[in-house]
Structure formats: C-alpha cells, structure tokens
C-alpha positions, 0 to 999 in steps of 0.5 A: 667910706660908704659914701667913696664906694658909692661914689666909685661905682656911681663913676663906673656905671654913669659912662655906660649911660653916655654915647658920646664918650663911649664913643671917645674911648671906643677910638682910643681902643681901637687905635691902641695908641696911648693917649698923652695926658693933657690934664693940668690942674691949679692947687686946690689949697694953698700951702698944702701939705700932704696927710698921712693915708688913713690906717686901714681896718682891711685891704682890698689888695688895690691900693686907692690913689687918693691924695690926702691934704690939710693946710694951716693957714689955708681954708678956702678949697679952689677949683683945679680945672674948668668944670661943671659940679655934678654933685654936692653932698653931705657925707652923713659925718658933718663934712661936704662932698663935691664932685666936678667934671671936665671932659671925661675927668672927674675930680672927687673933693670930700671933707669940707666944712661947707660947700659955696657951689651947686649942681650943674654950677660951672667952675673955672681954675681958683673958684672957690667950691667951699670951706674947709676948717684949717688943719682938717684933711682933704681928701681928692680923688680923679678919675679918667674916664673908668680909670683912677689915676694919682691926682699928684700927677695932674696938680701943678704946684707944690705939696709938701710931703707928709710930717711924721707927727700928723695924726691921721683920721 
C-alpha cells in the first residue's frame, strides 16, 4: 500500500517537471472546454473477472478508482495501449509492479509474478508486460495527467463483475 502512495504522489509531483505538458493542460484550462476522452485500451487479460475491493483498515474519505481483476484461465498480463514502461519494480511482498505512459496517461498494473519488460521499453496494444499466477488479483490504476480516473471507462472488453464467493486479499 506503500508502495501505491508512493506511486501517486511520484505522479503528481513528475508533471511539475515537464514543459511541454504543462503546456498541453495550461490550454485546456484556459479554453475551459472539456477535452473528449480519446482513450481506448485492449483487455489486459483474458477472461477477466472482476475482484472484490479490498477491505479497508481506514478511509481517506476518497474513494480510489482501482480496478481489481483475476483470470482462471489466463496468465499473461498484456499492454492496453501503445506506451513506454516508466517503471518496473518490486513491490517488496513478492509481486511486480509495472508503470507505462501514453501521452499524458499513465497506466499503473501491480501484482504480477514476473515482469517480461524493462524501463524505457516500448509497448504496443497485447505485448505482453508480464505473469501473473492464475487466480491471483491485478490490480490497475489510470491516471490522466494529475487525474485518477475509472480505467473501467477506458478498457474495451468485457470483465464480469465480481462473484460473492471470491475472497479478497
């Protein structure tokens, strides 16, 4: 959970660094003018069914759009978009976390077995970025710009909503 925290304010904080998309969203505040969602993202893992959220020890009081997701049958963790992986790493309980860029969305994937990709690797839409064992949750997280959003929103495919007898971890 750390290591999530980290990653968000990681997030926050690397677009004070960068011009050019400051520049990008310095416009879309001035025009004031929603910007249209253009965002399409492939299924990261086939026959996805959606996980229960995590029980909370405490609340923030700001509900985390996190998208939760295990496959039986499925172990292979695919790309969603065209990208370039900005971070591999471990998330000191065993698992991998992988952190991949496409303009000014971030696509944050954590709890996988292993990791087939590395910094600065380009990816296309169903390249694989790594293992995840069968059963075990995936967890996603998007981010435009400064702004969480639903990845549900983004991802075209179907993912079957949450069975009652799954046991969250």
């Amino acid at each position: 959970m750390k290591t999530l925290y980290f990653f968000v304010a990681s997030m926050l904080l690397a677009p004070l660094f960068s011009d050019a998309q400051e520049v990008i969203h310095t416009k879309r505040r001035r025009t004031g003018k929603p910007v249209k969602d253009s965002l399409q993202m492939s299924c990261l893992l086939n026959d996805a069914v959606e996980a229960p959220p995590k029980k909370k020890a405490y609340d923030l009081g700001v509900e985390q759009p996190l998208l939760r997701i295990s496959s039986t049958t499925d172990s292979l963790v695919k790309a969603g978009l065209n990208g370039v992986v900005s971070i591999v790493q471990s998330d000191g309980k065993g698992k991998m976390e992988i952190v991949y860029y496409f303009r000014d969305y971030y696509v944050w994937v954590s709890g996988l077995t292993k990791a087939n990709v590395v910094k600065n690797q380009k990816v296309q839409p169903n390249d694989v970025l790594g293992i995840l064992k069968p059963g075990d949750i995936l967890e996603v997280l998007v981010t435009d710009y400064q702004t969480e959003v639903d990845p549900r929103k983004y991802i075209q495919c179907v993912i079957q909503p949450p069975t009652t007898t799954q046991a969250t971890k």
